[in-house]
N, CA, C and O atoms as CSV, one atom per row, in Angstrom:
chain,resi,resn,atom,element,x,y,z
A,1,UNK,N,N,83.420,104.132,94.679
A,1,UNK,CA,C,84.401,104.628,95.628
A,1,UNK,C,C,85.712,104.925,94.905
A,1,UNK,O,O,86.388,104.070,94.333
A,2,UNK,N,N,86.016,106.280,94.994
A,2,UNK,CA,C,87.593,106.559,94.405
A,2,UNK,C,C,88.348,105.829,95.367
A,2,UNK,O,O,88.131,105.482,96.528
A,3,UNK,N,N,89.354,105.681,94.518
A,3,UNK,CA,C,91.050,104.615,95.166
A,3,UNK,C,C,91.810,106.249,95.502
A,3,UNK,O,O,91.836,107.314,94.886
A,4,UNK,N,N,92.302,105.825,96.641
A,4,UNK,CA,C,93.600,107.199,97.357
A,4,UNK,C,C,94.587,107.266,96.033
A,4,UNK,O,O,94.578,106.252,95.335
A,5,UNK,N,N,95.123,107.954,95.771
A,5,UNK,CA,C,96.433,107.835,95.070
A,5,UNK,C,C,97.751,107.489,95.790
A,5,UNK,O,O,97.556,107.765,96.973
A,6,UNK,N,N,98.702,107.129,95.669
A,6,UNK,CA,C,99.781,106.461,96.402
A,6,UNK,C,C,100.283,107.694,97.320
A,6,UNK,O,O,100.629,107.550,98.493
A,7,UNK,N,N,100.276,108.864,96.660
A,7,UNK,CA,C,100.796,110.123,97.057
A,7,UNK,C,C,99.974,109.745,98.950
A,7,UNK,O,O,100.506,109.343,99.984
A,8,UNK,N,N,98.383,110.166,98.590
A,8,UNK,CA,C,97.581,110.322,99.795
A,8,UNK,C,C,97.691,109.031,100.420
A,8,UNK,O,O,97.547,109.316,101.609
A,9,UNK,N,N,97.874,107.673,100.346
A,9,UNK,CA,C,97.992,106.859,100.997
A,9,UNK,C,C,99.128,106.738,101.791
A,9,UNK,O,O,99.091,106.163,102.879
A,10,UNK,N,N,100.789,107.562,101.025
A,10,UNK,CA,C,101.973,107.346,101.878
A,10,UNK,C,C,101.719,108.405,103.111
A,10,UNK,O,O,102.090,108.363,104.285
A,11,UNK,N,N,101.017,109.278,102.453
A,11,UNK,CA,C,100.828,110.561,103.746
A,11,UNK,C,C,100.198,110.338,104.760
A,11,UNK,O,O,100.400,110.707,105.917
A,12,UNK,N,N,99.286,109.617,104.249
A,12,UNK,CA,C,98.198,108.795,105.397
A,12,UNK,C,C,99.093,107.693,106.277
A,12,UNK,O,O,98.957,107.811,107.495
A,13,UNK,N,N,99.702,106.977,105.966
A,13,UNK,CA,C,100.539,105.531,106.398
A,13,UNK,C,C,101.458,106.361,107.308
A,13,UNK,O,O,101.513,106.069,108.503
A,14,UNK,N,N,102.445,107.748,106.637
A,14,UNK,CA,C,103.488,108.270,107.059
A,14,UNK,C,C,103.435,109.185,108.458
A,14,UNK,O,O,104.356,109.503,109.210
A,15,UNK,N,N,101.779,109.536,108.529
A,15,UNK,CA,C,101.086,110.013,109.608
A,15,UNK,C,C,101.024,109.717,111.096
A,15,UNK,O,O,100.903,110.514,112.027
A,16,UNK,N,N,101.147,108.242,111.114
A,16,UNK,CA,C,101.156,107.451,112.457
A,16,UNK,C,C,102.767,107.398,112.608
A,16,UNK,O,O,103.537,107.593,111.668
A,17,UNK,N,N,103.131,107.124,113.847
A,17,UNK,CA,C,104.452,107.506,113.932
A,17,UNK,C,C,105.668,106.331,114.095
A,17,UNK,O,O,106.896,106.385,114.041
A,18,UNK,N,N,104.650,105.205,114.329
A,18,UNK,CA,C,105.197,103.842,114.171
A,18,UNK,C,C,105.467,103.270,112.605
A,18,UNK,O,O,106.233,102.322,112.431
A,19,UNK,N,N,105.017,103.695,111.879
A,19,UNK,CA,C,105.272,103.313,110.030
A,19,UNK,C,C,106.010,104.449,109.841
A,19,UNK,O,O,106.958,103.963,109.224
A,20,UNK,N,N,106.333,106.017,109.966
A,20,UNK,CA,C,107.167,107.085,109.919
A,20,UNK,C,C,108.534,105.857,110.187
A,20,UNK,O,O,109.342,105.235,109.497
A,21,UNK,N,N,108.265,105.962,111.237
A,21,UNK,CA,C,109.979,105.151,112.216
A,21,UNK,C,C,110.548,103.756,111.142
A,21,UNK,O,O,111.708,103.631,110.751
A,22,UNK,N,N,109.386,102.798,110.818
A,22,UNK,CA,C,109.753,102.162,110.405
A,22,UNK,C,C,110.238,101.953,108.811
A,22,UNK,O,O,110.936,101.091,108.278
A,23,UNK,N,N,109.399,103.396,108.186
A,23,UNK,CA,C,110.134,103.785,106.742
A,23,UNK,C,C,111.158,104.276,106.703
A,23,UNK,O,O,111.919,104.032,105.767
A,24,UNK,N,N,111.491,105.113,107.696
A,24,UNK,CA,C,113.089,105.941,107.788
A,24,UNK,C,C,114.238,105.053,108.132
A,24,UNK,O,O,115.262,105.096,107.450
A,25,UNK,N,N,114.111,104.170,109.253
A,25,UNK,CA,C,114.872,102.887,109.024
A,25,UNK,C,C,115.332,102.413,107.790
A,25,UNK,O,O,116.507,102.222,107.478
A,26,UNK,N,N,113.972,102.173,106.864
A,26,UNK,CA,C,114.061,101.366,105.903
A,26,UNK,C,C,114.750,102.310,104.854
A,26,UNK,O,O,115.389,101.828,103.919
A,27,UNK,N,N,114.601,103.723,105.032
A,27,UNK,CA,C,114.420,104.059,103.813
A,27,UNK,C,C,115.651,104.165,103.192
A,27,UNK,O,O,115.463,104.305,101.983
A,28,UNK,N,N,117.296,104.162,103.585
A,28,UNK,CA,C,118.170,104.487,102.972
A,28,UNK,C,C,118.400,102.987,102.621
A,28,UNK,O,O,119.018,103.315,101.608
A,29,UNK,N,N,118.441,101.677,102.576
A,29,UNK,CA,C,118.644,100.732,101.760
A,29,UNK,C,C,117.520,100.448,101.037
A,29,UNK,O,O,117.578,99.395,100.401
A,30,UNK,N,N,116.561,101.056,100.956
A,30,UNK,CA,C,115.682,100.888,99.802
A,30,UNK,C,C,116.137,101.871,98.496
A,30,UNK,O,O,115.941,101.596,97.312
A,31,UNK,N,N,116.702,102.916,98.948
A,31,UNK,CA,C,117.282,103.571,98.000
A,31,UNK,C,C,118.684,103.393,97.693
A,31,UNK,O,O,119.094,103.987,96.695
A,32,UNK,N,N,119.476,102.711,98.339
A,32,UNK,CA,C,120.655,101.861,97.851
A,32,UNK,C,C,120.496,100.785,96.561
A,32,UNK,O,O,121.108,100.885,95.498
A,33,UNK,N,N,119.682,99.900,96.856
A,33,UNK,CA,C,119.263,99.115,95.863
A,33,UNK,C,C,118.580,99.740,94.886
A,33,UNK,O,O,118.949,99.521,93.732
A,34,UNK,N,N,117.511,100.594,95.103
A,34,UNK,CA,C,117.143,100.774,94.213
A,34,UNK,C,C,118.493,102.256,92.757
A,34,UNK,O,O,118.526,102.602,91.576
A,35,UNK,N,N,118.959,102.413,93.568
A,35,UNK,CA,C,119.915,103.089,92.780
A,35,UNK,C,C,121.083,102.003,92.102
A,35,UNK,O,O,121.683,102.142,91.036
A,36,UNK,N,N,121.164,101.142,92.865
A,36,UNK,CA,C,122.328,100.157,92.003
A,36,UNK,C,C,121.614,99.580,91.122
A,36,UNK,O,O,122.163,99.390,90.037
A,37,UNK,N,N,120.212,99.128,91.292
A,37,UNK,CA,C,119.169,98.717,89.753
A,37,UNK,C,C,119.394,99.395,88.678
A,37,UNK,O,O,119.599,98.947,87.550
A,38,UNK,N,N,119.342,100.915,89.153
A,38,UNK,CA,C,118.987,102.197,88.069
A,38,UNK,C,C,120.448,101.887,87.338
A,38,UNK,O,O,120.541,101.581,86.150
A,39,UNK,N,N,121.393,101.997,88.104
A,39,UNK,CA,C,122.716,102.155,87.453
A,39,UNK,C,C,123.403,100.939,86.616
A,39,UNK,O,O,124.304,100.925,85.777
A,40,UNK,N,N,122.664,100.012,87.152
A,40,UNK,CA,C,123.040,98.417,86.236
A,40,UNK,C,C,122.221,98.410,85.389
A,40,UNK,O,O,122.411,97.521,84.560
A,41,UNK,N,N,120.988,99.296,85.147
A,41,UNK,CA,C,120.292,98.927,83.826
A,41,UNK,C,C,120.963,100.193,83.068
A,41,UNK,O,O,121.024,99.930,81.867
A,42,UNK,N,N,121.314,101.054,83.262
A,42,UNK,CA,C,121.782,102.410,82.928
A,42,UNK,C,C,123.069,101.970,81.753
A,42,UNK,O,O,123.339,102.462,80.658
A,43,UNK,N,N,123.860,100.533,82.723
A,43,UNK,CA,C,125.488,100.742,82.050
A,43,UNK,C,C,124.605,99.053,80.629
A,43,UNK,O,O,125.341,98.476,79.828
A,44,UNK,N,N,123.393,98.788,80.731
A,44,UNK,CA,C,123.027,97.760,80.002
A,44,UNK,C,C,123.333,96.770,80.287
A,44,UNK,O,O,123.292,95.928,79.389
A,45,UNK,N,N,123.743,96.382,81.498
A,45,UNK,CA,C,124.312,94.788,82.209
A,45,UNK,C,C,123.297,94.302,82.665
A,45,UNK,O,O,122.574,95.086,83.280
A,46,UNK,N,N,122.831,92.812,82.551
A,46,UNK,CA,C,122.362,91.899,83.549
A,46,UNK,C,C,122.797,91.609,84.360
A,46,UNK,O,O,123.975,91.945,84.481
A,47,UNK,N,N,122.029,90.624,85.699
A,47,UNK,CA,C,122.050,90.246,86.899
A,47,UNK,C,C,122.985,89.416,86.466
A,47,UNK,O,O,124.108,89.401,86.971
A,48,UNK,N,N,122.616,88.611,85.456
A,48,UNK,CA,C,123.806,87.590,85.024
A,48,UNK,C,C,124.806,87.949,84.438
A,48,UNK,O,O,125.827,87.366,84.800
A,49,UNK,N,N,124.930,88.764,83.587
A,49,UNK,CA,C,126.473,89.495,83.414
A,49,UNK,C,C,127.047,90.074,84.244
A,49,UNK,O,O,128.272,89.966,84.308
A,50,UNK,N,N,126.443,90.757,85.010
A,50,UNK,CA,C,127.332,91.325,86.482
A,50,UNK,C,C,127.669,90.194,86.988
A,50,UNK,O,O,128.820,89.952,87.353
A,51,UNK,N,N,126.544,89.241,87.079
A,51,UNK,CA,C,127.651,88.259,88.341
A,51,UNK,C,C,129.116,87.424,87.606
A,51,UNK,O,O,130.236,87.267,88.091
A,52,UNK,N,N,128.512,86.964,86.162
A,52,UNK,CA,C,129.893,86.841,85.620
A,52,UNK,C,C,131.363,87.736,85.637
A,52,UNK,O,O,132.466,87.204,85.764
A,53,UNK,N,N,131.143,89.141,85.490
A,53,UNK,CA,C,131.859,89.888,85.768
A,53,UNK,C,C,132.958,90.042,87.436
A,53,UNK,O,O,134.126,90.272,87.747
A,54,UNK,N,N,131.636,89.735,88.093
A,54,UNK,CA,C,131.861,89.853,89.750
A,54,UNK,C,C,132.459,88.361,90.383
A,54,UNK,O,O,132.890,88.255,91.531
A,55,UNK,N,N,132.388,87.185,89.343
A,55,UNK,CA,C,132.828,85.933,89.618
A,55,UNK,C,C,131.629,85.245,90.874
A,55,UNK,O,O,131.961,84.437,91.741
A,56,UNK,N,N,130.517,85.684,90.728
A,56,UNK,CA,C,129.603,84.889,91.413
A,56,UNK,C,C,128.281,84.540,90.866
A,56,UNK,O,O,128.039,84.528,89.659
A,57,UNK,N,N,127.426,84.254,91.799
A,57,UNK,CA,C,126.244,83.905,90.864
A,57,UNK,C,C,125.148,84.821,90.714
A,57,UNK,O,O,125.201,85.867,91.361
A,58,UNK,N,N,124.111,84.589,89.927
A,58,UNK,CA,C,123.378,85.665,90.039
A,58,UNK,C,C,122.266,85.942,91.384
A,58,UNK,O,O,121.789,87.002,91.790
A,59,UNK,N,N,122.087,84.587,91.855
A,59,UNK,CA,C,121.202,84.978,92.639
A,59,UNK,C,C,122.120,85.726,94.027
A,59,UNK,O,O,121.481,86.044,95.030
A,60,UNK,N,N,123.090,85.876,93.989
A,60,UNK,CA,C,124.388,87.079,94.865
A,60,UNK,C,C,123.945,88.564,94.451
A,60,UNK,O,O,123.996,89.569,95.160
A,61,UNK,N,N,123.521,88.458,93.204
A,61,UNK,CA,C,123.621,89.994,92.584
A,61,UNK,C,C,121.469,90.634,93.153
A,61,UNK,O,O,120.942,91.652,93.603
A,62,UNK,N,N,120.973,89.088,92.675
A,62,UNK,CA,C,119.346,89.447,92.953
A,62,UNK,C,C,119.263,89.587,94.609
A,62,UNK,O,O,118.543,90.517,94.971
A,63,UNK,N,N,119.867,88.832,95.646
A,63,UNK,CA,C,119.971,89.375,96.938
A,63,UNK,C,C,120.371,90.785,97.448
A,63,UNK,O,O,119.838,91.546,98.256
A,64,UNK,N,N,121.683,90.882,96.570
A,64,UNK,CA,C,121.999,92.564,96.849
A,64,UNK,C,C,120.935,93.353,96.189
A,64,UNK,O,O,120.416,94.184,96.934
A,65,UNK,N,N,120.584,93.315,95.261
A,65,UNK,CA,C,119.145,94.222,94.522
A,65,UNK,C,C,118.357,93.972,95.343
A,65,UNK,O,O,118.200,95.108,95.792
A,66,UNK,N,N,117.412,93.065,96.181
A,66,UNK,CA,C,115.953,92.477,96.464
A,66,UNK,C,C,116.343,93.651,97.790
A,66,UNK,O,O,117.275,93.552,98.588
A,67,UNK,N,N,115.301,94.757,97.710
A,67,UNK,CA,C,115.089,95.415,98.970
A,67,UNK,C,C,113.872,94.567,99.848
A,67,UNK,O,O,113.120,95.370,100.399
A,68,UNK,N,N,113.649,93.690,100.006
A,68,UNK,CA,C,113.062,93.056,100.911
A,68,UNK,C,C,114.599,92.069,101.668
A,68,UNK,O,O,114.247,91.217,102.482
A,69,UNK,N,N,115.999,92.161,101.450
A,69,UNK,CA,C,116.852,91.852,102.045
A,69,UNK,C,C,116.963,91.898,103.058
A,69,UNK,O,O,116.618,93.004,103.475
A,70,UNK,N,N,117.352,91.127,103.948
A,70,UNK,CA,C,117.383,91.273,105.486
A,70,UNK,C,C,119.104,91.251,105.291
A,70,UNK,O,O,119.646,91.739,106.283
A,71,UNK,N,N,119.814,90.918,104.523
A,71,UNK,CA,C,121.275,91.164,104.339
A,71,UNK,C,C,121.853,92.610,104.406
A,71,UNK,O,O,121.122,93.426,103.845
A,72,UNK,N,N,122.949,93.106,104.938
A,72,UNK,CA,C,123.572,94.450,104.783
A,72,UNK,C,C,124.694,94.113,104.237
A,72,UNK,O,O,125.394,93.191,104.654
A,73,UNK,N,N,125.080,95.148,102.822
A,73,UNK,CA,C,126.282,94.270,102.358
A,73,UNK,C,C,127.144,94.537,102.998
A,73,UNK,O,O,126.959,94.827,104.180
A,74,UNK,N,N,128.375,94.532,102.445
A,74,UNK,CA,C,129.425,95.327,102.849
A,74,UNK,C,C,129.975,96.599,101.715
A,74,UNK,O,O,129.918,96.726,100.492
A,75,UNK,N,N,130.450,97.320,102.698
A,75,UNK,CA,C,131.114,99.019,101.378
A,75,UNK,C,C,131.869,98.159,100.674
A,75,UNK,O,O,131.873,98.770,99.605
A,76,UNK,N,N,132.310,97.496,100.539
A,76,UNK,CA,C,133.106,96.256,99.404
A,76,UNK,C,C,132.822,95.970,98.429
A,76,UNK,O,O,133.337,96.233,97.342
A,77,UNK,N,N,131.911,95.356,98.705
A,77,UNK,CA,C,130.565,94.783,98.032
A,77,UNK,C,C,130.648,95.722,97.139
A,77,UNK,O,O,131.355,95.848,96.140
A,78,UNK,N,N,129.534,96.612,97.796
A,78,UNK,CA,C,129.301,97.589,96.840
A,78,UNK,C,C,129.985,98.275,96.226
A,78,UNK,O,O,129.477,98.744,95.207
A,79,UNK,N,N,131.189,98.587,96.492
A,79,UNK,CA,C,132.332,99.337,95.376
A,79,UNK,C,C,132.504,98.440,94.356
A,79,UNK,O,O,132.699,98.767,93.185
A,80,UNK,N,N,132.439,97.317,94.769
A,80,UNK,CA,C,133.031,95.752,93.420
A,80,UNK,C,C,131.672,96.512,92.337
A,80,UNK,O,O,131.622,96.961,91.192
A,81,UNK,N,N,130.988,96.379,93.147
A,81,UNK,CA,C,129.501,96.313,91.921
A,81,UNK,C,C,129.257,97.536,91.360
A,81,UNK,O,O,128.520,97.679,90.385
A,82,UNK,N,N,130.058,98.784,92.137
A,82,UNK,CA,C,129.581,99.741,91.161
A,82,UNK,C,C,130.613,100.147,90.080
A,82,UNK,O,O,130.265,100.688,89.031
A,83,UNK,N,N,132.443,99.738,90.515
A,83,UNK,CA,C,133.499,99.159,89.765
A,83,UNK,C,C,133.021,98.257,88.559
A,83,UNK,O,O,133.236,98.545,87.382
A,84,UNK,N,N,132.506,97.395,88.890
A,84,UNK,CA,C,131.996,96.445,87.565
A,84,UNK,C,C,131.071,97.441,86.600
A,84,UNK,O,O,131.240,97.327,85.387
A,85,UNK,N,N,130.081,98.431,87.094
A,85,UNK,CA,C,129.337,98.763,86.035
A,85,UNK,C,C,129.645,100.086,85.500
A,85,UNK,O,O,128.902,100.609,84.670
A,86,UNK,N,N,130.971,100.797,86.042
A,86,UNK,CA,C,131.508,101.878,85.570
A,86,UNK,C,C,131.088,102.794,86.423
A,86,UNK,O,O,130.507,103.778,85.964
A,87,UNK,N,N,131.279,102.677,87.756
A,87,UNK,CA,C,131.318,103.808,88.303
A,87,UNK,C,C,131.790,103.634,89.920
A,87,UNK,O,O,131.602,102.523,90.416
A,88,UNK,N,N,132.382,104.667,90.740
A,88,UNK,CA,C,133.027,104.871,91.744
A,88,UNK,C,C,131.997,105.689,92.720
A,88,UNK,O,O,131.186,106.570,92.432
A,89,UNK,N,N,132.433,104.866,94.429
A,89,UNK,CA,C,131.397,104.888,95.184
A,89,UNK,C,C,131.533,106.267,95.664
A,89,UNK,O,O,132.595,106.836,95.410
A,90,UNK,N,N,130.873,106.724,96.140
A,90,UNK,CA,C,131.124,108.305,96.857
A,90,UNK,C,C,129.941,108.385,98.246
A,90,UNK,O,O,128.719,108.308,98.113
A,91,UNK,N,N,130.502,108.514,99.233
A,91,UNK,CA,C,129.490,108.765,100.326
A,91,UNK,C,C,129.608,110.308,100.823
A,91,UNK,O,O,130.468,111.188,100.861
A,92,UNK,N,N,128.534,110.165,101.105
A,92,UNK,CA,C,128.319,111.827,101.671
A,92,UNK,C,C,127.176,111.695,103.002
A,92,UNK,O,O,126.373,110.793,103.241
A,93,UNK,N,N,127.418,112.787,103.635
A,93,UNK,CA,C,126.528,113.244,104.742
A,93,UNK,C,C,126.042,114.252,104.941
A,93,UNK,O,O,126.702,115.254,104.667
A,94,UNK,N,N,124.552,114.418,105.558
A,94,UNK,CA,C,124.398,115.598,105.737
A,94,UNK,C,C,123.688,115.707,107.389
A,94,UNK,O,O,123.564,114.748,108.150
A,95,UNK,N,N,123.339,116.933,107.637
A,95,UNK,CA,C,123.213,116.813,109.080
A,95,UNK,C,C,121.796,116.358,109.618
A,95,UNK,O,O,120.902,117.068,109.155
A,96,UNK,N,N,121.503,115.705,110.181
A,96,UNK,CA,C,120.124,116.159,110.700
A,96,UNK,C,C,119.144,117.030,111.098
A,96,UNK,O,O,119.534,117.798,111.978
A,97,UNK,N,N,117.622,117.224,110.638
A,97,UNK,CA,C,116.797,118.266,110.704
A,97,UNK,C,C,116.320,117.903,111.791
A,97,UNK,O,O,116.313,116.679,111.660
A,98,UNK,N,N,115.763,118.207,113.149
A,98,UNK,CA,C,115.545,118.090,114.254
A,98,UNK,C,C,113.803,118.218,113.610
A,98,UNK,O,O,113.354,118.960,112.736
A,99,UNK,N,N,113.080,117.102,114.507
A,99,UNK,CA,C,111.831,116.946,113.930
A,99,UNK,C,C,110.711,117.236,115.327
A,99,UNK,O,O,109.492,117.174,115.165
């Protein structure tokens, strides 16, 4: 038996409209974290050097990373942390595609 590839399995999962709802929810702090990962391994800092930097501990820094978080930080937060690794926050919007 061939295995789906992840591609055909998200399409399949993304199909029903109750996992759609519940990825789109999810999906902009999964890509929060996962972009502050990219950018803290990017500037060569650890969890533990950031938090030294940030004056806390590390498991502060592995909560804000862990997208299984049930925490929302604050825009604070996150400016401190992207301030610490060399870079400035920028938000943007765009409109909604009517589905």
């Amino acid at each position: 038996m061939i295995r789906p590839t992840f591609s055909s399995f998200k399409a399949k999962a993304l199909s029903d409209p109750e996992v759609r709802d519940q990825y789109e929810e999810l999906e902009l702090a999964y890509e929060l974290r996962a972009k502050l990962i990219s950018m803290r391994k990017s500037a060569g800092i650890t969890q533990e050097e950031l938090a030294e930097i940030l004056h806390t501990q590390k498991s502060n820094i592995s909560r804000l990373e862990n997208v299984n978080s049930k925490i929302s930080p604050k825009i604070s937060t996150i400016e401190d942390y992207a301030k610490a690794i060399g870079y400035k926050v920028q938000i943007s919007f765009i409109p909604q595609i009517a589905t």
